[in-house]
Structure formats: C-alpha cells, structure tokens
C-alpha positions as CSV (number, residue, x, y, z in Angstrom):
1,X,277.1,-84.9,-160.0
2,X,274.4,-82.5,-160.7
3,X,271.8,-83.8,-162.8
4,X,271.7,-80.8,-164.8
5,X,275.5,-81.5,-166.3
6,X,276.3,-83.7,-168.8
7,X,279.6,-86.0,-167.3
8,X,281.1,-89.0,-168.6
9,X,282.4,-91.1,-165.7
10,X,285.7,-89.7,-164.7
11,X,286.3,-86.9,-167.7
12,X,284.8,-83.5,-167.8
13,X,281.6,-82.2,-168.4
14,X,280.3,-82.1,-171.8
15,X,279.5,-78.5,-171.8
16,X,278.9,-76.9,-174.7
17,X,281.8,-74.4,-175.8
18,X,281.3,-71.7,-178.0
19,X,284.5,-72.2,-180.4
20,X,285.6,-70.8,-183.5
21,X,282.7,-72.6,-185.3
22,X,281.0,-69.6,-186.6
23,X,277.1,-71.1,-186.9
24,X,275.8,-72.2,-183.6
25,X,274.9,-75.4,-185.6
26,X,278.7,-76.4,-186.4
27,X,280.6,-75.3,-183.1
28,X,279.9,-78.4,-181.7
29,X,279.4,-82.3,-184.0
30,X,276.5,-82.8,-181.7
31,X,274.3,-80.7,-183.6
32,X,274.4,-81.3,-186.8
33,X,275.2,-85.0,-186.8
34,X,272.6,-85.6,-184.1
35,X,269.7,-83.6,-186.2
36,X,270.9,-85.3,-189.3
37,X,270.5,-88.8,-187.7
38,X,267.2,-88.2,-186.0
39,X,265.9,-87.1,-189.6
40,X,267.6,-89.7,-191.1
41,X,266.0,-92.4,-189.0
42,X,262.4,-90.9,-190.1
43,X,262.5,-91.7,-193.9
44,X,265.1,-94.9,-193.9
45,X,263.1,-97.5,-192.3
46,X,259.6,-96.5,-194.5
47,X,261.7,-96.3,-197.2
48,X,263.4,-99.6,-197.0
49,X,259.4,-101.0,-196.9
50,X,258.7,-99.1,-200.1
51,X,261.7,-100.4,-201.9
52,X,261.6,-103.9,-200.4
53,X,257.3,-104.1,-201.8
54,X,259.1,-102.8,-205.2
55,X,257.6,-99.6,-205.3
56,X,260.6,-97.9,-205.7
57,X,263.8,-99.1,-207.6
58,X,266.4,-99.9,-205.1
59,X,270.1,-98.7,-205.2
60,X,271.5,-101.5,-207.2
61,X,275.2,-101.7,-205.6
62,X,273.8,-104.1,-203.2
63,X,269.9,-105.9,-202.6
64,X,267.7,-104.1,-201.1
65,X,268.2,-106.2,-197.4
66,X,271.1,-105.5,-197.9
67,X,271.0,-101.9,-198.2
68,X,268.8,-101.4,-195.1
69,X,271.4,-103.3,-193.2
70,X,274.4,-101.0,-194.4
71,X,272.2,-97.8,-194.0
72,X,271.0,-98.4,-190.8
73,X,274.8,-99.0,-189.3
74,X,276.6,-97.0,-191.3
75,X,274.1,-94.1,-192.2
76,X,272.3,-93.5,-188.7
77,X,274.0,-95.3,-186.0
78,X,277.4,-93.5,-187.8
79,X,276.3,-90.1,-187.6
80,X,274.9,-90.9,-183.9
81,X,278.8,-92.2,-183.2
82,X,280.1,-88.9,-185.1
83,X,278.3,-86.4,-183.3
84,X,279.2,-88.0,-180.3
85,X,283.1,-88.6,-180.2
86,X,283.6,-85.3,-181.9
87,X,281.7,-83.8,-178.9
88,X,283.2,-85.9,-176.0
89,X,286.8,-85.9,-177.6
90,X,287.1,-82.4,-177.6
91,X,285.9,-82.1,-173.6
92,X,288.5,-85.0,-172.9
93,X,290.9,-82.9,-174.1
94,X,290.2,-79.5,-174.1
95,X,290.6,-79.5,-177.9
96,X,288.8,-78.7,-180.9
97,X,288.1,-81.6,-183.0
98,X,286.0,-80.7,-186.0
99,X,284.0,-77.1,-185.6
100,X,282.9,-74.6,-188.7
101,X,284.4,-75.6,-192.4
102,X,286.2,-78.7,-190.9
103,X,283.0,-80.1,-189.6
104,X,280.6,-79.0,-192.5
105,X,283.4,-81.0,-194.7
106,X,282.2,-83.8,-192.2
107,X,278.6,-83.8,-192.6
108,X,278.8,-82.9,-196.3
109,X,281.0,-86.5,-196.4
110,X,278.3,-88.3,-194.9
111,X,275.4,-86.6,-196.5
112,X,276.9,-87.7,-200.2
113,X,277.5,-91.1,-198.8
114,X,273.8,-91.5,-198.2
115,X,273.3,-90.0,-201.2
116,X,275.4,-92.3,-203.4
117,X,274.6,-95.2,-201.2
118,X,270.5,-94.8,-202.2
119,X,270.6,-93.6,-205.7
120,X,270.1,-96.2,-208.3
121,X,272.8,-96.6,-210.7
122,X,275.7,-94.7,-209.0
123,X,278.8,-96.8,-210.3
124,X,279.7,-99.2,-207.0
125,X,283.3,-97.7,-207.2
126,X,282.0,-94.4,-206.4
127,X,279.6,-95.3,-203.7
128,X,282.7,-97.4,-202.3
129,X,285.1,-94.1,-202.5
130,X,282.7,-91.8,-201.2
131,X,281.4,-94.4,-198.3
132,X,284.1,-95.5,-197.0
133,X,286.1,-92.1,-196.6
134,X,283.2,-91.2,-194.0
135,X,284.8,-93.0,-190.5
136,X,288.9,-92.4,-191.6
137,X,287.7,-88.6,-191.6
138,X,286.1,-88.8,-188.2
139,X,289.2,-90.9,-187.0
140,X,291.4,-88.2,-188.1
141,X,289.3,-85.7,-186.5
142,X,289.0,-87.1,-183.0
143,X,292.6,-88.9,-183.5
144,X,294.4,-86.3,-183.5
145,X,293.5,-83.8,-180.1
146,X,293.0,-87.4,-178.5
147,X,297.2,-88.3,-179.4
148,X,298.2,-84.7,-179.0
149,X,296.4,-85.1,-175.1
150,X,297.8,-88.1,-174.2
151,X,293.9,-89.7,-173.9
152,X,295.0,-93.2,-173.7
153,X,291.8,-94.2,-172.1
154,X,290.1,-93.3,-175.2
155,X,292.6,-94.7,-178.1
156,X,289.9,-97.7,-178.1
157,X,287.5,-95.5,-179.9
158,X,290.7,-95.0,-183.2
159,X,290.7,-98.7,-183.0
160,X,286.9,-99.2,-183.4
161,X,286.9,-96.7,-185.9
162,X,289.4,-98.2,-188.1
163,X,287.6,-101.6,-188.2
164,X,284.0,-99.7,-189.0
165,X,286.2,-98.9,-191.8
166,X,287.0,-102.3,-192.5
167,X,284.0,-103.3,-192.4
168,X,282.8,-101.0,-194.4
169,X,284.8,-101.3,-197.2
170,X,283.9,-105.4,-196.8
171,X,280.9,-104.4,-198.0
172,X,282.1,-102.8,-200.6
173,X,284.4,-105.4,-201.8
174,X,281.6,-107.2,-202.5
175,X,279.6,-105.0,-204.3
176,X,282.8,-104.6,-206.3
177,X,282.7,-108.8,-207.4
178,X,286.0,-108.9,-205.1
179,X,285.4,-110.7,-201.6
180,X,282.3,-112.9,-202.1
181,X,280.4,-112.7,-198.7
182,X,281.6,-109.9,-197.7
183,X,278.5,-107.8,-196.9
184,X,276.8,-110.4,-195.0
185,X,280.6,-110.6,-192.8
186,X,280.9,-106.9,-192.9
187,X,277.5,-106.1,-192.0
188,X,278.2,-108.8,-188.7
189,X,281.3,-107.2,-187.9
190,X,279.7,-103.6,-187.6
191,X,277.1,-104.6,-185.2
192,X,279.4,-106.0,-183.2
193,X,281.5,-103.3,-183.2
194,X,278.3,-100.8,-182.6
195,X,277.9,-103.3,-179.6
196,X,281.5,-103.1,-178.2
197,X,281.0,-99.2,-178.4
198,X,278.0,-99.2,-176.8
199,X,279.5,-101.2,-173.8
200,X,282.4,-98.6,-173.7
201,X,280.2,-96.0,-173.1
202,X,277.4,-97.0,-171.4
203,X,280.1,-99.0,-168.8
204,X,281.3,-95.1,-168.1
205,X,277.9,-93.0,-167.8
206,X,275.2,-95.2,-166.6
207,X,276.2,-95.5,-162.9
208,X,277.7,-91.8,-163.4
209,X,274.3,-91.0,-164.4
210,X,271.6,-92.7,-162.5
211,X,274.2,-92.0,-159.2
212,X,273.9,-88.3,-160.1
213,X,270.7,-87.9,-160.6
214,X,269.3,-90.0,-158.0
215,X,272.2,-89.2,-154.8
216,X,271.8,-93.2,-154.6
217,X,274.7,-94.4,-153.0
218,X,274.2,-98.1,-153.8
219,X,274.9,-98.0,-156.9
220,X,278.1,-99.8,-157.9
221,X,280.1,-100.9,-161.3
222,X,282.3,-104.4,-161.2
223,X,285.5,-103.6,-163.4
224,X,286.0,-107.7,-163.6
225,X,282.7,-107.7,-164.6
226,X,283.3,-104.7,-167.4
227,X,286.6,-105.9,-168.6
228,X,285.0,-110.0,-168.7
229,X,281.9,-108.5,-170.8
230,X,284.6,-106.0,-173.0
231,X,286.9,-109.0,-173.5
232,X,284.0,-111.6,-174.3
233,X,282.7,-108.8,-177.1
234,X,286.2,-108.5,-178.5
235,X,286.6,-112.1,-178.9
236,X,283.6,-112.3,-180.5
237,X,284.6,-109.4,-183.0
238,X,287.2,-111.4,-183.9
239,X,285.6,-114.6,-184.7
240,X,282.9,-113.1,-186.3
241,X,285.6,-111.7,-188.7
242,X,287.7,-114.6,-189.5
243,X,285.1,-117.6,-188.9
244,X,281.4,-116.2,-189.3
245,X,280.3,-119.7,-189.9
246,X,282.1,-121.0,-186.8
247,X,279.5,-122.4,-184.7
248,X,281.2,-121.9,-181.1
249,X,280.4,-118.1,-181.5
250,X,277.0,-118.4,-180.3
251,X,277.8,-119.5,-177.8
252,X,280.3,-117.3,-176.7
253,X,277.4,-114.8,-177.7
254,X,275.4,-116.3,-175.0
255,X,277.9,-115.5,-172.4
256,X,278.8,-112.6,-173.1
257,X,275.2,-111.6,-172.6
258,X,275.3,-113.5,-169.8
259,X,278.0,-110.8,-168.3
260,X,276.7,-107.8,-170.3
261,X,273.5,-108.9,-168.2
262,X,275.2,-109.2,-164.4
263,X,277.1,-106.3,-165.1
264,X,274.1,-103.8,-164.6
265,X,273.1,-105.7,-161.4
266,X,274.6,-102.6,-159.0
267,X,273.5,-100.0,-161.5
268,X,270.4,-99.6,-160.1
269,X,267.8,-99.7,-162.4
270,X,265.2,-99.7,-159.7
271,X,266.2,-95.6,-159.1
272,X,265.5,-94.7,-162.7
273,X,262.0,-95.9,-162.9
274,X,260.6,-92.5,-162.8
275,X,263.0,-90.7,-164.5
276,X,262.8,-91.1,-168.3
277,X,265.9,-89.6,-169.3
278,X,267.8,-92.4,-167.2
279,X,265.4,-95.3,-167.5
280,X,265.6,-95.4,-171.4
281,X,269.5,-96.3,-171.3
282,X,268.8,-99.1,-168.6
283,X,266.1,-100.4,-170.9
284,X,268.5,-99.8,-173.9
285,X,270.8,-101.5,-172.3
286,X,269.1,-104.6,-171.6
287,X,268.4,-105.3,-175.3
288,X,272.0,-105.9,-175.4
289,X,272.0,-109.2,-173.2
290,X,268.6,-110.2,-174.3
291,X,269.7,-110.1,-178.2
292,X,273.3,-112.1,-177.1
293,X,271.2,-114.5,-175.8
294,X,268.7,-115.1,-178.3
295,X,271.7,-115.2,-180.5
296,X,272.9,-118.5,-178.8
297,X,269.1,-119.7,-178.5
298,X,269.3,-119.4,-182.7
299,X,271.6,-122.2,-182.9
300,X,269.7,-124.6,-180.8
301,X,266.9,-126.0,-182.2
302,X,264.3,-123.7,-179.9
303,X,262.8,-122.5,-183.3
304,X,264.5,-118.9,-182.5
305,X,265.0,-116.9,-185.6
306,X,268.3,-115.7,-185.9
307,X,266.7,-112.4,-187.0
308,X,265.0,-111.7,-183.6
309,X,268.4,-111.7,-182.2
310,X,269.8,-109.1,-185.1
311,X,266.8,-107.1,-184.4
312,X,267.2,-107.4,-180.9
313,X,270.9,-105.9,-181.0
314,X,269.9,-103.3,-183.8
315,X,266.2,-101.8,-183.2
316,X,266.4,-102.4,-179.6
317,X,269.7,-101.4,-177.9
318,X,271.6,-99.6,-180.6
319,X,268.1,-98.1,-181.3
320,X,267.0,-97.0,-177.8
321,X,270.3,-96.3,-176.8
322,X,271.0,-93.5,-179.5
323,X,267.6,-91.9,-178.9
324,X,268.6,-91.6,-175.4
325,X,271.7,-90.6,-175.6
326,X,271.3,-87.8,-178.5
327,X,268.5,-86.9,-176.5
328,X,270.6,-86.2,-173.2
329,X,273.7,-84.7,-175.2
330,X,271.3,-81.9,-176.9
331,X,269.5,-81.0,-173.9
332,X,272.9,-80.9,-171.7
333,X,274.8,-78.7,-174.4
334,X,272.0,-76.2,-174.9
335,X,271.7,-75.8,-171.7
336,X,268.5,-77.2,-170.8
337,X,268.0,-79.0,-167.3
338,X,268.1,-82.4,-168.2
339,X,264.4,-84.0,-167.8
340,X,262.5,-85.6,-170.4
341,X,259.5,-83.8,-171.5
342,X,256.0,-85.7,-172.3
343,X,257.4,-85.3,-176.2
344,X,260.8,-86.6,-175.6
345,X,259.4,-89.5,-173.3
346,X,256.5,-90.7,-176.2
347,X,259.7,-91.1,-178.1
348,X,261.1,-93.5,-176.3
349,X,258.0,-95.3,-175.6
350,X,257.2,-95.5,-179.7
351,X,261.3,-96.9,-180.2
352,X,260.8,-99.3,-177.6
353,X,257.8,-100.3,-178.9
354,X,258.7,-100.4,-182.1
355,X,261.5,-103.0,-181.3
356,X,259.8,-105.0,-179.6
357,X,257.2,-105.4,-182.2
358,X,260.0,-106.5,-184.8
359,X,261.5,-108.8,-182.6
360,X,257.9,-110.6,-181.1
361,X,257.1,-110.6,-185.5
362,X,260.1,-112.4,-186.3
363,X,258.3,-115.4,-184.5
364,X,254.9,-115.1,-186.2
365,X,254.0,-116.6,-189.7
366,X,254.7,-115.0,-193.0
367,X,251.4,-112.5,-193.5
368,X,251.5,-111.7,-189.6
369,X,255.4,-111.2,-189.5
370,X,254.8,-108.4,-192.6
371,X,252.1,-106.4,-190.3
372,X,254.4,-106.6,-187.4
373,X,256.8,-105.2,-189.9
374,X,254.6,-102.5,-190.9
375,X,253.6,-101.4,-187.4
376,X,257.2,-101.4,-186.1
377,X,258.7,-99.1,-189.2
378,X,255.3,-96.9,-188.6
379,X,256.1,-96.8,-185.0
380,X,260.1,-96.6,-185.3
381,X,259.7,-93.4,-187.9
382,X,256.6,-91.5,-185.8
C-alpha cells in the first residue's frame, strides 16, 4: 500500500469523495468533527484548571472532576469517534453516511451538548436530553449504509455506540438523583469502551500502515492474539458495568495489558522510528498496556495511584492516539502525501509529553502533583 493512501486493513481507501455535501467542510464528518475536536481539546483542559482553582463557577449538573471526566470522553474523544466512523463507514460501503444538512444537524447536536454540559445552571434534564441524543444520532448515521451493505465486520462499532450511550445517560441518571454512582460507573464504562475501540482499529491499520509505508515484510498481526486482547477488554466492560467494586477486575486489567502488550510484538515498531506519522500510533498504543497494567499494580499495595492508571488510558493512548489519527485522516483526505511536518510532529511530542507529565505527577506529593498538573494542561492545550 502506498503510503500516500489512507487504507484500513482489508477495506477501501479512505479517499475523500466529493458528495452532495455542498461546503467542502461538511462533504465528509472528518472535517468538521476533527477541527471541532482539535479546538475543543485547546480550551477544555485549561478550563477544567480554572474551574477546579474556583475561578470560574462550574456547571453545577455534576462536580467539577466530574465534568472534566464526562467532557473529555464524551466531548473530545466523541467527536474524534464521529468524524471517524462517518468517514470510514461511508468508504466501507460506498455510502453516504451524514454529508451537508444531515451532518451540520450532527455537529450542531454535539456543539449544544458542550454547550449545555458547561453552562452553569442549565436544568440537568435538559443537559441529559440534549447529551445523550449525541451517539443514537451518529449510530443512526453510520447504522444504516453499514446494514443496508451487509458490513458485518463493522456491526461492533452500533454495539459500542449503543453502550456510549448507556453510559452516557448513567451519568445522567445521576445527575438526575436516580442511580446513585452512576457517573463514577458510567465514566468507567466509557473508557473502557474508548479502549475496546481503540483496539478495533488500531488491530486493522497499524500493521496496514507501518507495512505500507515501510515495504517491511516482517511485519505480522496474531488474530489469537487480537481476538484474546478483544475478548479480555469485553470482559472487562462487562464487569466494570455490573461489579465496578469487584476486585478480580484488575486483575483481569493486568492481562489484558499483558496481551494488548504481545500483540504489537510483529508490528514492527522498530520501522517507524523515523517516521512520525507512524511512530506516534505505536507510542499511542503502548499507553494502552502500560495503563492496564498500572491498573492491576493500583490494587496491590505498590503505592500506585489508581489515577496514574486513568491518566495513563486517557491522556496517553486515547490522547496520542486521536492526535495521530485525525492527523493522518486530514492529510490523507485532502490530498496531501502523508508525512508529518516539523508542526504536526511538535504536536505529538507536546501530547506525549504532556501525558507523561500527569501520569509521573500522580506519584509526587500534593504541591508538586499541582505543577505537574499545570505543566501537563499547558503542554496538552499548546
């Protein structure tokens, strides 16, 4: 596969089509969900500081941990999974899946969910209507070319997308006064399921890619190894769910990143080191088995903080991996040749940095711990 063309492993090139969308910016959900995320991820992390230091009043539906943790899943890391499967599911199937009104409807659903999601003193029913609509749209909009095709492969992705819903509206509940607990659950849950998405994908396009792009022909992918890791991460879904105080599921965690971890052995990482645009889904990869692992370390008494874990999982892979990803999806579908410039490359560095700042000041003492805090939101947002 030329490097120059955006493939998932097995299914057509993500090219970009110029559909019936009338502005460039809505033929394809790439565009505007990507640019919205990227902004997005500028101003949500600073702001969560200023809000957390009381500067600001927070939203009020939920506290303000709280509210970075529902933001940063289902605010960013959605509209990074938007732009995405509306993209992909339309070259799996030759369909259109959301272009001109249809997909402006879209991004004007997730704009007033940020909207009602931050402003203090919008009525939690309304934030809960408004919020929650956000992934059954999407699901609709991918669901149905992806049933009318016959994309089996890919009816995973209207499962996951239902229980984002779920856990969404989990969230909810309890801002509501109806399920007690369930933000801290439905917050749990959404990583999770950010993870198993992650594993998906990443399962399909990073051999594809770093194969294509280097002509190595060592590079290999263990399906034993991909369905063990996928069925591991399912489990876990599962049990975080129904028994999040069930103590067995670190452990499990801890295998699963054991797998997640010998599953890349024959992707060949080593080919990527001087190419950027490859090397920072390796790296964002990685995070993935290194916060499952930490996870299990937590519940031994190592003195591991369970948030260096979270952090690990969020700010590291999800975070890297979206960079790199929206970053290889926009310069494949403008046509671009797909190499990271020296701007598109500090990026990564400064995202990788920045999680690895929060995680390493997770383990330092309270005054050092709110520096490291500082540095990695400063660093994150730049």
């Amino acid at each position: 596969m030329a490097e120059h063309r955006l493939q998932l492993s097995g299914e057509a090139p993500l090219a970009d089509q110029a559909g019936p969308g009338g502005a460039p910016i809505l033929r394809k959900g790439f565009r505007p969900f990507f640019a919205l995320a990227g902004a997005y991820a500028i101003v949500i992390v600073p702001l969560w500081i200023v809000i957390r230091s009381g500067i600001l009043p927070g939203s009020g539906w939920v506290t303000p941990t709280q509210w970075h943790a529902h933001e940063m899943i289902f605010g960013f890391t959605a509209a990074v999974i938007a732009g995405f499967l509306l993209t992909a599911a339309s070259n799996w199937t030759k369909r259109v899946t959301a272009v001109g009104p249809g997909l402006l409807l879209l991004v004007g659903l997730w704009v007033l969910g940020r909207v009602a999601t931050t402003v203090p003193g919008v009525p939690a029913a309304l934030v809960a209507a408004v919020d929650v609509s956000f992934f059954p749209a999407v699901g609709i909009a991918i669901g149905r070319p992806i049933v009318a095709a016959g994309s089996r492969r890919n009816y995973v992705f209207l499962v996951l997308i239902a229980l984002f819903t779920a856990a969404s509206a989990a969230v909810h509940l309890e801002a509501l006064g109806l399920v007690p607990g369930g933000a801290r659950r439905g917050h749990l849950v959404s990583v999770d399921l950010v993870l198993m998405v992650v594993l998906v994908i990443t399962g399909r396009i990073i051999p594809a890619f770093t194969r294509g792009a280097t002509g190595a022909d060592d590079i290999t992918n263990s399906q034993f190894l991909d369905r063990a890791t996928l069925f591991g991460m399912g489990v876990l879904v599962v049990l975080d769910a129904a028994v999040p105080d069930f103590p067995p599921r670190a452990w499990l965690a801890g295998v699963v990143g054991i797998l997640a971890l010998l599953r890349m052995r024959g992707w060949g990482t080593r080919h990527s080191l001087k190419k950027p645009l490859l090397l920072v889904l390796h790296v964002g990869y990685l995070w993935i088995p290194v916060g499952l692992i930490l996870r299990a370390g937590a519940s031994l008494p190592l003195g591991i903080p369970s948030s260096a874990a979270l952090h690990a999982l969020t700010a590291g892979a999800i975070g890297t991996l979206t960079l790199g990803m929206m970053a290889r999806v926009s310069l494949g579908h403008t046509g671009r040749v797909l190499r990271a410039d020296r701007g598109i490359t500090t990026a990564f560095i400064l995202v990788t940095l920045a999680a690895t700042v929060r995680v390493v000041g997770t383990f330092l003492g309270y005054t050092p711990y709110r520096r490291a805090l500082e540095l990695s939101a400063t660093l994150w947002s730049v």
